[in-house]
Every structure is written in structure tokens, then in C-alpha cells.
PDB file with one MODEL, atoms N, CA, C and O in Angstrom:
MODEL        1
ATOM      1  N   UNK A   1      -9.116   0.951 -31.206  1.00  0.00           N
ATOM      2  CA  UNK A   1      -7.836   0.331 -31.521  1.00  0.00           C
ATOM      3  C   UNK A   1      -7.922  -1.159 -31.197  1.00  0.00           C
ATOM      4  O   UNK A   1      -8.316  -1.542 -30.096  1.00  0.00           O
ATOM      5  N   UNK A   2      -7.574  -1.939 -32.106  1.00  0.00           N
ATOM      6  CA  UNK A   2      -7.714  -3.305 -31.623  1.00  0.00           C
ATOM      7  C   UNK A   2      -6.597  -3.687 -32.007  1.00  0.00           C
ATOM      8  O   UNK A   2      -5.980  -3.314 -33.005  1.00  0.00           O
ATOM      9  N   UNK A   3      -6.064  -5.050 -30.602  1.00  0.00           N
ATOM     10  CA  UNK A   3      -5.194  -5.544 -30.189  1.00  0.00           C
ATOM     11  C   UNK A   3      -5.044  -6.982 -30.986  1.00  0.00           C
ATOM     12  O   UNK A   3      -6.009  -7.745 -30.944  1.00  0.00           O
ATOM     13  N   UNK A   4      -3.770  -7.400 -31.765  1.00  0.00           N
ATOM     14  CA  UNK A   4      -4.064  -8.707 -32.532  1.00  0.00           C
ATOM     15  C   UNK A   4      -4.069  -9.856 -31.231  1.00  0.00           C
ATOM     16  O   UNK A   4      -4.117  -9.623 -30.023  1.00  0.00           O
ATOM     17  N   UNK A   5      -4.003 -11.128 -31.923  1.00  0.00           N
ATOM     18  CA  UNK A   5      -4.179 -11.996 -30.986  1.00  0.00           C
ATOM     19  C   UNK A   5      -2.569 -12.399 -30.228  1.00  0.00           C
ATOM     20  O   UNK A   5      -2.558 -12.949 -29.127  1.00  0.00           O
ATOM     21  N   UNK A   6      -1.537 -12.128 -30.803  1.00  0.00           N
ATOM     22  CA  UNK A   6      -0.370 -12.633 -30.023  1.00  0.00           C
ATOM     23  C   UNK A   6       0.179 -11.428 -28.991  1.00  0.00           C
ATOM     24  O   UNK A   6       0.923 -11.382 -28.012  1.00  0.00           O
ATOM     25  N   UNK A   7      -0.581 -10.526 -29.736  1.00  0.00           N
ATOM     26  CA  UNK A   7      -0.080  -9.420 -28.558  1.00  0.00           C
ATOM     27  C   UNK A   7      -1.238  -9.238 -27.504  1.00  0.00           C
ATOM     28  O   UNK A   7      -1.044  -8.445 -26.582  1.00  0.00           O
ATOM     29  N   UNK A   8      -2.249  -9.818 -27.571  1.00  0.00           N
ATOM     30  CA  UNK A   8      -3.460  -9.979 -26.312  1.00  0.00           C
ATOM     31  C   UNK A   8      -2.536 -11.250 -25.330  1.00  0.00           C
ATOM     32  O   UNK A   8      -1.973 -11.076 -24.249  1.00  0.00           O
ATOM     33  N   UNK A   9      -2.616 -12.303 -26.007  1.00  0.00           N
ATOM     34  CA  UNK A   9      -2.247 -13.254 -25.502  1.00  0.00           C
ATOM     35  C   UNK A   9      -0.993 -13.346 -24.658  1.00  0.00           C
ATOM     36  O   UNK A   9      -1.007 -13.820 -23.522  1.00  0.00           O
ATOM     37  N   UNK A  10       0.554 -12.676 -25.506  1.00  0.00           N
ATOM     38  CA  UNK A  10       1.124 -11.892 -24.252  1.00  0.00           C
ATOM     39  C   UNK A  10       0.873 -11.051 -23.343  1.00  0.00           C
ATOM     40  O   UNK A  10       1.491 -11.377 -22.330  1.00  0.00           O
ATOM     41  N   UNK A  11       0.267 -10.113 -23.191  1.00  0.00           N
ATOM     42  CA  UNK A  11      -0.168  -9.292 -22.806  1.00  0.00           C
ATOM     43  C   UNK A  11      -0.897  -9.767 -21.505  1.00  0.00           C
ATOM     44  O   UNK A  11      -0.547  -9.203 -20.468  1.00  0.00           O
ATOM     45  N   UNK A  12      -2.146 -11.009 -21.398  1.00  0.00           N
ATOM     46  CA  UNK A  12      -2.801 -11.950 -20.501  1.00  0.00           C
ATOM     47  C   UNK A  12      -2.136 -12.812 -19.587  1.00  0.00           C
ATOM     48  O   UNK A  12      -2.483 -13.036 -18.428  1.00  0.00           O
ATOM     49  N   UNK A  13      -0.900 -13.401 -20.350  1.00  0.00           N
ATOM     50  CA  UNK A  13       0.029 -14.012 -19.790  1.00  0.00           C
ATOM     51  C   UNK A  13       1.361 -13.367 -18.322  1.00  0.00           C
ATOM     52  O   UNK A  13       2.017 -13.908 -17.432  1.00  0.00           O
ATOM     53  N   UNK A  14       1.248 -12.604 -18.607  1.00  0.00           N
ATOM     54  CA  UNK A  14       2.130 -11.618 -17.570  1.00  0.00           C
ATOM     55  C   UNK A  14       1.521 -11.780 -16.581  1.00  0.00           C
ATOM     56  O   UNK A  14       0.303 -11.640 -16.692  1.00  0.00           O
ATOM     57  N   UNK A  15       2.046 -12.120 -15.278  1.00  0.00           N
ATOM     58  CA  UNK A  15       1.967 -11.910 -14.138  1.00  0.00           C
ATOM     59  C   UNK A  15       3.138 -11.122 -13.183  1.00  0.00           C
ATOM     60  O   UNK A  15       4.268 -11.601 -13.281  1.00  0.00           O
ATOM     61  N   UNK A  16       3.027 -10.341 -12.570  1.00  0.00           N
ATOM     62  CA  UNK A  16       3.541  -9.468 -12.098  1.00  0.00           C
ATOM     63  C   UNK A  16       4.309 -10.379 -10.552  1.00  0.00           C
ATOM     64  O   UNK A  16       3.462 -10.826  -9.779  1.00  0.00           O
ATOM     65  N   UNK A  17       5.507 -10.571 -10.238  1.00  0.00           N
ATOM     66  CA  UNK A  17       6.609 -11.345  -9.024  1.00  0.00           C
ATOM     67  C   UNK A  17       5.670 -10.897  -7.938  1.00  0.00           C
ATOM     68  O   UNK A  17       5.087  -9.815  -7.879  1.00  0.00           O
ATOM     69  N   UNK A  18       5.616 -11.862  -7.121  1.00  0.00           N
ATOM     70  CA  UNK A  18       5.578 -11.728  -5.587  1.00  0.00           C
ATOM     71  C   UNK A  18       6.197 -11.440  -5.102  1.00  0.00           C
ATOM     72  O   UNK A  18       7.320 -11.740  -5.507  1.00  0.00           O
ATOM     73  N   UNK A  19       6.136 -10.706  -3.960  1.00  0.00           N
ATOM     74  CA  UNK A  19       7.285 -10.234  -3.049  1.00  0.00           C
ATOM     75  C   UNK A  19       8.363 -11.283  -2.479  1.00  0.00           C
ATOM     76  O   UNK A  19       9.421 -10.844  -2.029  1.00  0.00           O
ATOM     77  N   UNK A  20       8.141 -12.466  -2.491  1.00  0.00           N
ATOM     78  CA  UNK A  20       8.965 -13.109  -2.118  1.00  0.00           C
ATOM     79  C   UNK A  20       9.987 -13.570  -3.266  1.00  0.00           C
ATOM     80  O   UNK A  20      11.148 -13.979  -3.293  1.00  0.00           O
ATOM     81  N   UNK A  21       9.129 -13.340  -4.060  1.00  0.00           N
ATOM     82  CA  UNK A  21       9.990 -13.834  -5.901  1.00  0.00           C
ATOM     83  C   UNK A  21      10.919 -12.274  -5.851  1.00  0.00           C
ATOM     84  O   UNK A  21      12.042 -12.207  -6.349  1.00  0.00           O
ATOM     85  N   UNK A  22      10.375 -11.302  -5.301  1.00  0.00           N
ATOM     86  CA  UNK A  22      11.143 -10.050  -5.800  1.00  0.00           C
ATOM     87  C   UNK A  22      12.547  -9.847  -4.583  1.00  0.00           C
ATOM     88  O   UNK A  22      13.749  -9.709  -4.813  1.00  0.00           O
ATOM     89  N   UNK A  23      11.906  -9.893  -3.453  1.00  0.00           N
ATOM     90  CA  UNK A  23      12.975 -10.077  -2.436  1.00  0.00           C
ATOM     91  C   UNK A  23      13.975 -11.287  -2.761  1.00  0.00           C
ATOM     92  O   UNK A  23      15.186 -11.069  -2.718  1.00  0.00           O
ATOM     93  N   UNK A  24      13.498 -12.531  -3.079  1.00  0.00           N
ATOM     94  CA  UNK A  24      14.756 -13.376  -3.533  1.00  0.00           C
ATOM     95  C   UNK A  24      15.832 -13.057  -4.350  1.00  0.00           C
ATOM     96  O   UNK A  24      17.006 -13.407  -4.227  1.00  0.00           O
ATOM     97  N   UNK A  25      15.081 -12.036  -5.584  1.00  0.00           N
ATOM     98  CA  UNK A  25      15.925 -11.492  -6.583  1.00  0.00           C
ATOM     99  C   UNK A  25      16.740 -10.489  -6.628  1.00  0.00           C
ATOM    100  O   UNK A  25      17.313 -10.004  -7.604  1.00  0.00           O
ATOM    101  N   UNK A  26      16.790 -10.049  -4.999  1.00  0.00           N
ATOM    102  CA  UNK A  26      17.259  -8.669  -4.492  1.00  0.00           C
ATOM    103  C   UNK A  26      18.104  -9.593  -3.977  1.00  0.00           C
ATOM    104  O   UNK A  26      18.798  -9.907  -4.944  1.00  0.00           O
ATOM    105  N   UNK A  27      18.503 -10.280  -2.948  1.00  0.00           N
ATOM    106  CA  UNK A  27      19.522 -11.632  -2.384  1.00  0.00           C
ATOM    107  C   UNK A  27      20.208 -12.115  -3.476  1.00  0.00           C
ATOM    108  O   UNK A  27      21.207 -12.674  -3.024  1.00  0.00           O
ATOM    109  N   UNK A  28      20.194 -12.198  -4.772  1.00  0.00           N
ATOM    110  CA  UNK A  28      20.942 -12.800  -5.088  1.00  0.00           C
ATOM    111  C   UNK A  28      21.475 -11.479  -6.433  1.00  0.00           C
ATOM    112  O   UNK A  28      22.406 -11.613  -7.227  1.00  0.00           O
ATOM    113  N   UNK A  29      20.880 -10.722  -6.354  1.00  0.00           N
ATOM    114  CA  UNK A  29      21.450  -9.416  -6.919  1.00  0.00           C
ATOM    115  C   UNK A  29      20.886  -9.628  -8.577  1.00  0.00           C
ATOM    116  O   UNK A  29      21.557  -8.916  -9.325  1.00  0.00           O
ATOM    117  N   UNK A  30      20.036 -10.270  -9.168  1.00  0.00           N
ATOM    118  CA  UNK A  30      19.544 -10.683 -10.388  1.00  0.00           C
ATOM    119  C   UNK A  30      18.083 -10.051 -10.568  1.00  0.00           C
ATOM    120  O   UNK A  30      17.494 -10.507 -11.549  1.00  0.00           O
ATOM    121  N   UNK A  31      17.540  -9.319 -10.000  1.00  0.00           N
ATOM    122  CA  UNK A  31      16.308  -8.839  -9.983  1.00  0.00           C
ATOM    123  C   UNK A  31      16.454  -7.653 -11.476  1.00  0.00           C
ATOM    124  O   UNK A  31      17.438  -7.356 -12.152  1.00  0.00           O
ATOM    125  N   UNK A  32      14.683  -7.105 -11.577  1.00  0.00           N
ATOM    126  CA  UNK A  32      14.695  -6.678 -13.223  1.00  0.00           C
ATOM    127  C   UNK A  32      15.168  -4.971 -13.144  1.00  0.00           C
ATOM    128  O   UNK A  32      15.059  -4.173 -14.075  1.00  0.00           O
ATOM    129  N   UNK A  33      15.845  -4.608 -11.440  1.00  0.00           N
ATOM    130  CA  UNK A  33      16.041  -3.043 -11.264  1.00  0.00           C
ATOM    131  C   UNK A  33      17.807  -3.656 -10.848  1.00  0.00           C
ATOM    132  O   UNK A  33      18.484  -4.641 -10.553  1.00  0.00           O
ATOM    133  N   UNK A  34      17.821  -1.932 -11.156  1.00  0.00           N
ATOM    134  CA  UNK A  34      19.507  -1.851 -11.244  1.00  0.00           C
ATOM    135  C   UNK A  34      19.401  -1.539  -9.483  1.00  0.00           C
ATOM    136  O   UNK A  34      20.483  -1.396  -8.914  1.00  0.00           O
ATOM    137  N   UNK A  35      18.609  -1.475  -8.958  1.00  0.00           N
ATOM    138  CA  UNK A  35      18.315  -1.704  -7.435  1.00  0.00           C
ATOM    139  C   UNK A  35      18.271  -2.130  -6.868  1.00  0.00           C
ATOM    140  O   UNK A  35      18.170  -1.708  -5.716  1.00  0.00           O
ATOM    141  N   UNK A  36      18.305  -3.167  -7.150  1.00  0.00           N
ATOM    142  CA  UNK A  36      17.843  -4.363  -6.353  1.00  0.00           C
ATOM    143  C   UNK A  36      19.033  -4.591  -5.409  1.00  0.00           C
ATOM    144  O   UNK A  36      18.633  -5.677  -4.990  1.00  0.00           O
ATOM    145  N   UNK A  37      19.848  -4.457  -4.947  1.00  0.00           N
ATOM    146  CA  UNK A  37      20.874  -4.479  -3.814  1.00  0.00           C
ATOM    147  C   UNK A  37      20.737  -3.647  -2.849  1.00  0.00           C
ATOM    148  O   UNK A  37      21.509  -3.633  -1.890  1.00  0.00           O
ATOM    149  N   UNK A  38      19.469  -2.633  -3.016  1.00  0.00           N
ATOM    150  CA  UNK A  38      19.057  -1.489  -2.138  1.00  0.00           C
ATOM    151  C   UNK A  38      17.933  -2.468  -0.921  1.00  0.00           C
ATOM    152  O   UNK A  38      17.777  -2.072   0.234  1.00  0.00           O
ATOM    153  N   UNK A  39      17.385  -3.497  -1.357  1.00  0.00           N
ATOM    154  CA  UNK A  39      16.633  -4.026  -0.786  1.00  0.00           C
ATOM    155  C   UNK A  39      17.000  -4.733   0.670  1.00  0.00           C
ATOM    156  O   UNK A  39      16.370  -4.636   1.723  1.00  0.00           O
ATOM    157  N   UNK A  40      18.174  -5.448   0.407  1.00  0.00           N
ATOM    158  CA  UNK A  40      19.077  -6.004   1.402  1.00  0.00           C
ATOM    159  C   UNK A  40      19.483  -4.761   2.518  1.00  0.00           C
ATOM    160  O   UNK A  40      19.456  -4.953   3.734  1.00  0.00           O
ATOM    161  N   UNK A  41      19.823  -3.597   1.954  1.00  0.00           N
ATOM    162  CA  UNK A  41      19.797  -2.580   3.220  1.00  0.00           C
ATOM    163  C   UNK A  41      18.721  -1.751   3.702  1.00  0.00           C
ATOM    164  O   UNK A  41      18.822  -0.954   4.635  1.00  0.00           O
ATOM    165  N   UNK A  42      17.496  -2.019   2.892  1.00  0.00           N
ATOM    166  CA  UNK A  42      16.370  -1.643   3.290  1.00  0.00           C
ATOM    167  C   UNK A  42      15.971  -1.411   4.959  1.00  0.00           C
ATOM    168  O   UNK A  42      16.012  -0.328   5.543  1.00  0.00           O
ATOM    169  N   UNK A  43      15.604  -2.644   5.513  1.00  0.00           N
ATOM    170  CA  UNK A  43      15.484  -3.025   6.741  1.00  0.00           C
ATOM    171  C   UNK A  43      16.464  -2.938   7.592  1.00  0.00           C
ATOM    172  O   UNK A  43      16.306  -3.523   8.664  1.00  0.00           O
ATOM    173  N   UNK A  44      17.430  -2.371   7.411  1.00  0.00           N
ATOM    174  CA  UNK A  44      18.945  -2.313   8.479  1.00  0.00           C
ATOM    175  C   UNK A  44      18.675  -1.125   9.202  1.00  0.00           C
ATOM    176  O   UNK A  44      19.623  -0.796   9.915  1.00  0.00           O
ATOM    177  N   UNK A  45      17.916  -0.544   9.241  1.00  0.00           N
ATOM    178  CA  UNK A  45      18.104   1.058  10.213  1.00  0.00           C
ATOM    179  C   UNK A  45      17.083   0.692  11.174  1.00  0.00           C
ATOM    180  O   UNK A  45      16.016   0.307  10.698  1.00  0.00           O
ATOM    181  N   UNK A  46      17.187   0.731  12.274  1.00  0.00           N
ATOM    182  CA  UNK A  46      16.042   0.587  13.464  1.00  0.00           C
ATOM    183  C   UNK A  46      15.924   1.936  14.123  1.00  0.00           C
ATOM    184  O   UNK A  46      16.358   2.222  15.238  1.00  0.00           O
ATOM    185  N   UNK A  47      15.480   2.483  13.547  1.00  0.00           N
ATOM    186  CA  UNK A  47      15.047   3.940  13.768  1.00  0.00           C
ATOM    187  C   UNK A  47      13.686   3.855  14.175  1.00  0.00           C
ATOM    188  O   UNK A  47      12.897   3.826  13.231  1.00  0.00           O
ATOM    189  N   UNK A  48      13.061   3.796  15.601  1.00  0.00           N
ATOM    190  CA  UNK A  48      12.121   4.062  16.261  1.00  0.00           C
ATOM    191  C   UNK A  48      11.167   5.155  15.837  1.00  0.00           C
ATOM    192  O   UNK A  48      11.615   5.698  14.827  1.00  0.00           O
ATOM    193  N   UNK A  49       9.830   5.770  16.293  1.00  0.00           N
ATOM    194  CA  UNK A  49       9.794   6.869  16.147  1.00  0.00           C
ATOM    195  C   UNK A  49       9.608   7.556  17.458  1.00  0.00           C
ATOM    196  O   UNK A  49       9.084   6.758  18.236  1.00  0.00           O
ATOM    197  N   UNK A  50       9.929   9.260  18.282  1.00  0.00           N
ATOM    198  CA  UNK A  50      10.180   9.755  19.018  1.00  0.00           C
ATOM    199  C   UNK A  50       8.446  10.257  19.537  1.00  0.00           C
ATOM    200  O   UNK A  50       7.412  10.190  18.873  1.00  0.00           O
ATOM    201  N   UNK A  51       8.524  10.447  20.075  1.00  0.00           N
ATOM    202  CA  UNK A  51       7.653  10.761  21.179  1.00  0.00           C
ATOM    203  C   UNK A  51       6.350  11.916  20.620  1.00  0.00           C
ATOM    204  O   UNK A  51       5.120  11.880  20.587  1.00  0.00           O
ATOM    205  N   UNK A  52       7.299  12.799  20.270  1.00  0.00           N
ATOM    206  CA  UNK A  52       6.352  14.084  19.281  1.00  0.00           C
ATOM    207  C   UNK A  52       5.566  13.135  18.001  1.00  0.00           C
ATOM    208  O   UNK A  52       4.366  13.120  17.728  1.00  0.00           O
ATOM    209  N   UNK A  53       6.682  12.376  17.349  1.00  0.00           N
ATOM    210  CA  UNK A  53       5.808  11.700  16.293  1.00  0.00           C
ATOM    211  C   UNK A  53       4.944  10.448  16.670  1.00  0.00           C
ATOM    212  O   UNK A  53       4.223  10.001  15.778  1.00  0.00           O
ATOM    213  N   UNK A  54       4.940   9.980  17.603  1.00  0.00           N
ATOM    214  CA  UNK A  54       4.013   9.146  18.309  1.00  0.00           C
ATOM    215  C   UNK A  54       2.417  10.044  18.708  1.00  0.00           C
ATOM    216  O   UNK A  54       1.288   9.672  18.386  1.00  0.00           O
ATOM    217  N   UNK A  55       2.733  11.102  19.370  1.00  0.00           N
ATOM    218  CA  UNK A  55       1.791  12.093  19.835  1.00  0.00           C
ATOM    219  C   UNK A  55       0.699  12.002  17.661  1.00  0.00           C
ATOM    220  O   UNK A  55      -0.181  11.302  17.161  1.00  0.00           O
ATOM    221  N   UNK A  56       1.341  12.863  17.326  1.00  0.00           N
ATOM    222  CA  UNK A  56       0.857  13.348  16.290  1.00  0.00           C
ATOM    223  C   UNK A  56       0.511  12.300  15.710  1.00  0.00           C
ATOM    224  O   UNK A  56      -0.492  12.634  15.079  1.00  0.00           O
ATOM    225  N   UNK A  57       0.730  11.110  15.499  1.00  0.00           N
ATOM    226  CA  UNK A  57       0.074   9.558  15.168  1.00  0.00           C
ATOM    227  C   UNK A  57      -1.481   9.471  15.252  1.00  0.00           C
ATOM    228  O   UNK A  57      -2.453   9.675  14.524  1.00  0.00           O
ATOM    229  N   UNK A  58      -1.084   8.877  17.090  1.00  0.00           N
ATOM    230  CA  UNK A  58      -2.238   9.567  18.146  1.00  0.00           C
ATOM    231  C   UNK A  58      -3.266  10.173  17.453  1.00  0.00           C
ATOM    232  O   UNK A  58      -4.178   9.514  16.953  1.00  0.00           O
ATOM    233  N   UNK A  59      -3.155  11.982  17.346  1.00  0.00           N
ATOM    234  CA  UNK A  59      -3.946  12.875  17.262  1.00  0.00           C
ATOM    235  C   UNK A  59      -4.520  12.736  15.767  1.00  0.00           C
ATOM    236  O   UNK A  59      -5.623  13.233  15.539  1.00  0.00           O
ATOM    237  N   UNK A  60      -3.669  11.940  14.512  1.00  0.00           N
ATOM    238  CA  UNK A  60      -4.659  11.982  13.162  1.00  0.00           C
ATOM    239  C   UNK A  60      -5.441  10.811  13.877  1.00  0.00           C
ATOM    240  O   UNK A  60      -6.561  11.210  14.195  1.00  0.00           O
ATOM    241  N   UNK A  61      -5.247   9.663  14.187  1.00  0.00           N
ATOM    242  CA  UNK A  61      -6.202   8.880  14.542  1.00  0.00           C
ATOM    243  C   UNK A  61      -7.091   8.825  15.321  1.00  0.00           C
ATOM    244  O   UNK A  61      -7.984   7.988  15.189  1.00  0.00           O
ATOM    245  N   UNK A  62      -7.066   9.767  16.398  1.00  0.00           N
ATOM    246  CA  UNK A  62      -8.388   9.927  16.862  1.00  0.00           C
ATOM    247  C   UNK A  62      -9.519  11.082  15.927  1.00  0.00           C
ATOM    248  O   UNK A  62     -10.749  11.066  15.951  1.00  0.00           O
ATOM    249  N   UNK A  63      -8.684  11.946  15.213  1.00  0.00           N
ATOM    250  CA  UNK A  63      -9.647  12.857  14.279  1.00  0.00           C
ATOM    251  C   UNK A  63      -9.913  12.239  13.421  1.00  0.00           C
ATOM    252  O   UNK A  63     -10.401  13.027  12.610  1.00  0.00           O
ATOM    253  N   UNK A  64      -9.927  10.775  12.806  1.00  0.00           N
ATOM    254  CA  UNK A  64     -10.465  10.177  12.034  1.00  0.00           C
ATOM    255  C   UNK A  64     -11.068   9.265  12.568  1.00  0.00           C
ATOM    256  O   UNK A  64     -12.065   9.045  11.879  1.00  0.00           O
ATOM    257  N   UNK A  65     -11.037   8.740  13.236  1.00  0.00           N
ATOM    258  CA  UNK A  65     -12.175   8.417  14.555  1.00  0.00           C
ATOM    259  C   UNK A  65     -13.243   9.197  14.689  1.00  0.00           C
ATOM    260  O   UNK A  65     -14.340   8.665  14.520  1.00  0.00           O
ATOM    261  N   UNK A  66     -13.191  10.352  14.957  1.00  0.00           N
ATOM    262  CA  UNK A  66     -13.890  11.605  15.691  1.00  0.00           C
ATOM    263  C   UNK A  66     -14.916  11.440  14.443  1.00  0.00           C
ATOM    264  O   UNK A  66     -16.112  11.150  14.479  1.00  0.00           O
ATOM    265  N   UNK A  67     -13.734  11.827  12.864  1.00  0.00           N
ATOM    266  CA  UNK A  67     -14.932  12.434  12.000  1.00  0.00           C
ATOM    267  C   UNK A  67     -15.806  10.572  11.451  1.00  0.00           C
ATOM    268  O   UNK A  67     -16.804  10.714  10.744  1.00  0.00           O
ATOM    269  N   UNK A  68     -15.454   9.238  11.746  1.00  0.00           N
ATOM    270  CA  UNK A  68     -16.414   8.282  11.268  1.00  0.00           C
ATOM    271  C   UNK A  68     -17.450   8.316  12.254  1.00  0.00           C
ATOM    272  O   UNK A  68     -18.638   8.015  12.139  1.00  0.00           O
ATOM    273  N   UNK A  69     -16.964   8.631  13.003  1.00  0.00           N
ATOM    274  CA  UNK A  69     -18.251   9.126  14.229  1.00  0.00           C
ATOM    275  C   UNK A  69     -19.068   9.965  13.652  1.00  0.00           C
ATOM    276  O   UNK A  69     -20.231   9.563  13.635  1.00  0.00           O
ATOM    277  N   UNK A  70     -18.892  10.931  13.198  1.00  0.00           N
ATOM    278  CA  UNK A  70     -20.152  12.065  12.992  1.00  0.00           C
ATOM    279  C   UNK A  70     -20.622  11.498  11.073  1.00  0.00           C
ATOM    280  O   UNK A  70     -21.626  11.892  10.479  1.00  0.00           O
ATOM    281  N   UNK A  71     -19.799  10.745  10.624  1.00  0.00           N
ATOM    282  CA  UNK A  71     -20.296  10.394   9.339  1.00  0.00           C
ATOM    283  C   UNK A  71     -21.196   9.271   9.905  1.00  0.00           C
ATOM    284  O   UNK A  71     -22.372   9.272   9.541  1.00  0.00           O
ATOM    285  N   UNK A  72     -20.778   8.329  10.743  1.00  0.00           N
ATOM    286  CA  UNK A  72     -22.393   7.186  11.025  1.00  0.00           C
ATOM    287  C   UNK A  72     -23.652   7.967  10.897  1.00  0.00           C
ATOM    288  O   UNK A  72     -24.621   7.918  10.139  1.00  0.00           O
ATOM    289  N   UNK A  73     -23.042   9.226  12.615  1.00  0.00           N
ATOM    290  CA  UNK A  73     -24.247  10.066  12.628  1.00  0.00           C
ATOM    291  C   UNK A  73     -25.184  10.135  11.848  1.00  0.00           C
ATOM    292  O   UNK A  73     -26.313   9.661  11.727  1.00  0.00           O
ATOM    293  N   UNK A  74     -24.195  11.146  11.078  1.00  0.00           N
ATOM    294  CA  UNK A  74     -25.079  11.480   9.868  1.00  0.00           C
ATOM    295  C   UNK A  74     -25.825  10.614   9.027  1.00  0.00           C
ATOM    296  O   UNK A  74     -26.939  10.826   8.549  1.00  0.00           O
ATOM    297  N   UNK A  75     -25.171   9.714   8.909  1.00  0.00           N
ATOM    298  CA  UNK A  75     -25.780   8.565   7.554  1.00  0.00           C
ATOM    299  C   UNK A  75     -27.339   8.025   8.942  1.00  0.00           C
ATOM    300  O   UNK A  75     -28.531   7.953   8.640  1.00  0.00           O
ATOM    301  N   UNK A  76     -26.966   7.855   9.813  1.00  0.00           N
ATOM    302  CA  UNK A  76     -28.127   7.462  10.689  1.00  0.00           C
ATOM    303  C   UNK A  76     -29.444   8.376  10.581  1.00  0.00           C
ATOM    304  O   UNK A  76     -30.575   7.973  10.311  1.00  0.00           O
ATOM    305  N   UNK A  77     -29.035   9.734  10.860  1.00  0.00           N
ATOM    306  CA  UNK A  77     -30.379  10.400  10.867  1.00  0.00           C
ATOM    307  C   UNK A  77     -30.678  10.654   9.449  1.00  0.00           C
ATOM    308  O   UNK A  77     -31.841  11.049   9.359  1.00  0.00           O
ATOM    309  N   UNK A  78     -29.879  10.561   7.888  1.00  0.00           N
ATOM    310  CA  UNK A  78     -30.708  10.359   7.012  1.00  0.00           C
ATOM    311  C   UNK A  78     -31.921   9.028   6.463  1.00  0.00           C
ATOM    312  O   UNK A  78     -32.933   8.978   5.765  1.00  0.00           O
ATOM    313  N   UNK A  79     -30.981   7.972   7.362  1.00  0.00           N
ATOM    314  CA  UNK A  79     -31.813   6.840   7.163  1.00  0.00           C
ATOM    315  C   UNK A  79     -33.273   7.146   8.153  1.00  0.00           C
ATOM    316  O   UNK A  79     -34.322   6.984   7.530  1.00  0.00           O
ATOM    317  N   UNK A  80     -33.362   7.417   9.092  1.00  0.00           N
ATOM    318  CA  UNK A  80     -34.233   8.138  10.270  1.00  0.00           C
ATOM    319  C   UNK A  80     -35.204   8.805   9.785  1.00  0.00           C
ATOM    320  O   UNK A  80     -36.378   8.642  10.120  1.00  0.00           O
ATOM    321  N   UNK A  81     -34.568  10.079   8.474  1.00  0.00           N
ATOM    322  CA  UNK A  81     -35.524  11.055   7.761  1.00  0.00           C
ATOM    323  C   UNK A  81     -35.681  10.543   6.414  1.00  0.00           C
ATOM    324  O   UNK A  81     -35.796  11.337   5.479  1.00  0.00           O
ATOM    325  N   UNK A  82     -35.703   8.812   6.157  1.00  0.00           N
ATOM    326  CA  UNK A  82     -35.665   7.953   5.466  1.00  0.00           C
ATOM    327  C   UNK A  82     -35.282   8.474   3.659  1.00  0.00           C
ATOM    328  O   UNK A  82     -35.772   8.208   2.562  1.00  0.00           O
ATOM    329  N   UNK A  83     -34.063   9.394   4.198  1.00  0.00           N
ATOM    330  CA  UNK A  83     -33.802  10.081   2.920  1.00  0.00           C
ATOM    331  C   UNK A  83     -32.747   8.785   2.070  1.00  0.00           C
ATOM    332  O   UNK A  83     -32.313   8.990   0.937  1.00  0.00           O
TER     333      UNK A  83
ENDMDL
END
């Protein structure tokens, strides 16, 4: 399928808002979503997290710890058995 040249050329031209271009457009309520007023209450809840979900944080991150540990390992003793 080929693309003519004014529709490549739009197409190249698009750049996609920065967050600061998109957050501005949420402040002044003109942004390209019928949402954009959701943004302003975004950040209003200071909801911490509790203790259990701190724990369980914790525990994926050390098992992904645990397992880059045994993947070095491994990648070590194949380099070792110069596989």
C-alpha cells in the first residue's frame, strides 16, 4: 500500500504534546479529551500506602533481585563453559 506524498508529509509532521503542553491544557480546560478537568483532581488524594502493601512491595523486589541474581549466575557459568 503506498502512501501519497501529502498524506506522508502530514503524517511526519505530527508530534505528539508534552506533558507540560498536556497538563497546561488540562488548567485551562481546552485540552483534545473531554477529560481533561480530571487532571486537576488527579493529584488531590494523598493516600499513602499501608503497611501490608509496603511489605508486599518489599517482597516482589527482593524476588526480582533474588531471580537477577541467579540469571548473572547463570549467564556466568555459560560464559565459563564458553557456551
Amino acid at each position: 500500500m503506498e502512501i501519497d506524498e501529502k498524506t506522508r508529509n502530514t503524517c511526519s509532521n505530527w508530534t505528539c504534546p508534552n506533558d507540560r503542553e498536556l497538563l497546561l491544557r488540562a488548567k485551562l480546560e481546552t485540552g483534545w479529551s473531554f477529560k481533561t478537568n480530571s487532571y486537576q483532581n488527579f493529584n488531590t488524594k494523598n493516600d499513602s500506602i499501608n503497611e501490608q502493601e509496603r511489605s508486599i512491595i518489599v517482597d516482589v523486589l527482593m524476588r526480582a533481585q533474588k531471580s537477577e541474581e541467579i540469571e548473572n549466575k547463570r549467564i556466568w557459568y555459560l560464559r565459563l563453559l564458553n557456551f
